[in-house]
N, C-alpha and C positions, 0 to 999 in steps of 0.2 A: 504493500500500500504506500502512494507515495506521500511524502511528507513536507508539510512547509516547511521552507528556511527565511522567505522575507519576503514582505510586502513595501510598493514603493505604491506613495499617496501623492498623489496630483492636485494638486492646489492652484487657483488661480481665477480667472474671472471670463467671462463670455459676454461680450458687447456687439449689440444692436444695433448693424451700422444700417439699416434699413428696415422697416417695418418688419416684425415679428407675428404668425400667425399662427398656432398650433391647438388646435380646436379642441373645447370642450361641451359640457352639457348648454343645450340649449332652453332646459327645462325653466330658469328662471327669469327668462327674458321678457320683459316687458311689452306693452305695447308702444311702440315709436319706437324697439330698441333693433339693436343688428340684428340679420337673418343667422352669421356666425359668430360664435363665443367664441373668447380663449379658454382655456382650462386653467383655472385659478386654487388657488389654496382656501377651501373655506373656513379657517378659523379667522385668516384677516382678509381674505378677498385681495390679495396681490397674485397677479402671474404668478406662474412657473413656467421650465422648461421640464418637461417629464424625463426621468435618466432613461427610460424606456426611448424615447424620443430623441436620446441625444446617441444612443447605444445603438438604435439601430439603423439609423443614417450614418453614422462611422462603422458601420458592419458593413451595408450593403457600398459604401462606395470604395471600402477596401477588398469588397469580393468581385465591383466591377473594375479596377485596377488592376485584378491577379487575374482576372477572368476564370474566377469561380465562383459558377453561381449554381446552382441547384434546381432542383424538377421542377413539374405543376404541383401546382396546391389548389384543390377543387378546380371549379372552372373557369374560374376570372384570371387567376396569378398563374403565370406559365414559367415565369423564372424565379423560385420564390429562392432563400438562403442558401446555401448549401449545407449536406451534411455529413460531407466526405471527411472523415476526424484528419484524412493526411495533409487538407488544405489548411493555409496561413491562420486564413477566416476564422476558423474551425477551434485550432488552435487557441484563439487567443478569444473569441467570444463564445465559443461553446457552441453545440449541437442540445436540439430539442429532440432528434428523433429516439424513441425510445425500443427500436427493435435492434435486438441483440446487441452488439457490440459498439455499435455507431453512438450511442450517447457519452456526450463531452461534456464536464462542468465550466460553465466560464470561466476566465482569470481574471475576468474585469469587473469591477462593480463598477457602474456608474448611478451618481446621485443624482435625485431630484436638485434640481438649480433652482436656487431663490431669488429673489427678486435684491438687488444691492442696493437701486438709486434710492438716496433719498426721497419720502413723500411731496416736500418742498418742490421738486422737481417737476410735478406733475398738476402742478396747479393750473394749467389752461388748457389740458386735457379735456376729449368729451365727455369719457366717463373715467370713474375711476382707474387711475394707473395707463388707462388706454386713449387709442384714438379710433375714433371709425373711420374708416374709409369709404365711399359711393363708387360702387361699378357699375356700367353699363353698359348691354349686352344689347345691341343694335338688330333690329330684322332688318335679313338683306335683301329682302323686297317690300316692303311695307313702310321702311326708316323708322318703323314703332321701338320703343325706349322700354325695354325693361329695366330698372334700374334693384340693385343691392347693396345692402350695406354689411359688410365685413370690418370687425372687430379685429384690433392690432395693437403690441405693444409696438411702442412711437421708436424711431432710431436713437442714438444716443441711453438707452436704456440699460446697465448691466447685471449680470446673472453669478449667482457663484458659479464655479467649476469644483466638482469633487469627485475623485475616481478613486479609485485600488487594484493595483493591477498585484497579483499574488503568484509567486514565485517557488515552487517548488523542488526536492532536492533531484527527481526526475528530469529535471529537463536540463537539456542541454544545448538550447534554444533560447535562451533567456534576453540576448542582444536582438535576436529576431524579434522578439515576441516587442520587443521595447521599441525597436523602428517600426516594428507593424503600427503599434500603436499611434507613433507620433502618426507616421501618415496617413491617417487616417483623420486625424487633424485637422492637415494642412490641407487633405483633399474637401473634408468640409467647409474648410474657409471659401475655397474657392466655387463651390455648389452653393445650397439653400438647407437653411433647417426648415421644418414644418410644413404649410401648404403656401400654395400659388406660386412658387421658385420664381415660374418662367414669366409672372409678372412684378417680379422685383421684389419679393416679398424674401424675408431670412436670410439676409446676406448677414453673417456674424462672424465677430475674431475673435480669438482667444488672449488674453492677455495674462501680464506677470503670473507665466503656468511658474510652478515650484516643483521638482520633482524630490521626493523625502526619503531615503532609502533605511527601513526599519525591519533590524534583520530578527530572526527569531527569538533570541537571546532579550532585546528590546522589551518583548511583553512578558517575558519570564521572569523580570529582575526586578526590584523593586529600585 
């Protein structure tokens, strides 16, 4: 059985350089409010980034980089994760598939991201913490206006960063597993988190990352 030797924590911050959208319930929405929520924390009602969300856009654009990507899934998704355990991907975020031998535990935690900017910040906002935005969607014979309105955190907005990438005495891949990671990063920087990408929507950077290396000894000792 293999055994940890250290975990290295990522610390650092995720900013908003263009409107942020990553949808949640729409159950509370008012009348005159957005047609999309963000997903919000309900003890104080500020954004989040979900780590789900941030985990699995640094998955899938580090499985389209290696060009590993995996089967269908029902019949919508034709290229869903892979979950071949000899691929990078694989490796370093784990397999879901639970038949025989193919399931892999992640090495990665990633955290829910909270919200950093100060409240101050958001005082001419439409709604709380957010802004909406008005789309519209043109008929192209008729010139009729459908118009919607999408909920967005505002640019200039920051996020914590918190991961744990976990390190065991097995592997002998440990510099891999660490460039996997970064790049997975930088290919995010350069894509979109959450929805709308291809209309400008989640362009964000990572900022003062910290990487902490706490080897096993660390948690043993007083």
């Amino acid at each position: 059985m293999a055994k940890l030797t250290k975990k290295y924590i990522i610390t650092g911050k995720i900013e908003c350089l263009t409107g942020l959208h990553i949808g949640g319930t729409n159950s509370a929405m008012g009348i005159g409010g957005p047609d999309s929520m963000v997903i919000r924390n309900p003890l104080n009602n500020k954004p989040i980034i979900p780590g789900s969300s941030l985990k699995g856009k640094m998955r899938s654009l580090l499985e389209l980089s290696l060009g590993e990507l995996g089967g269908s899934i029902g019949s919508k998704i034709k290229n869903g994760p892979t979950q071949n355990k000899n691929h990078l991907a694989v490796k370093l975020f784990g397999s879901a598939d639970s038949r025989g031998d193919n399931q892999l535990p992640s090495r990665i935690i990633v955290r829910d991201a909270s919200l950093l900017t100060p409240d101050e910040k958001f005082s001419n906002t439409d709604m709380p913490y957010t802004e909406t935005k008005t789309e519209v969607v043109i008929d192209r014979i008729t010139s009729g206006a459908m118009p919607r309105q999408i909920e967005r955190v505002p640019a200039g907005a920051e996020f914590s960063l918190n991961m744990v990438l976990n390190i065991f005495d097995s592997d002998n891949n440990e510099d891999e597993l660490i460039a996997a990671l970064k790049s997975s990063m930088r290919l995010l920087e350069d894509d979109y988190l959450g929805g709308n990408g291809s209309r400008g929507y989640g362009q964000i950077a990572f900022s003062e990352v910290v990487w902490t290396e706490k080897k096993l000894e660390d948690y043993l000792t007083n």
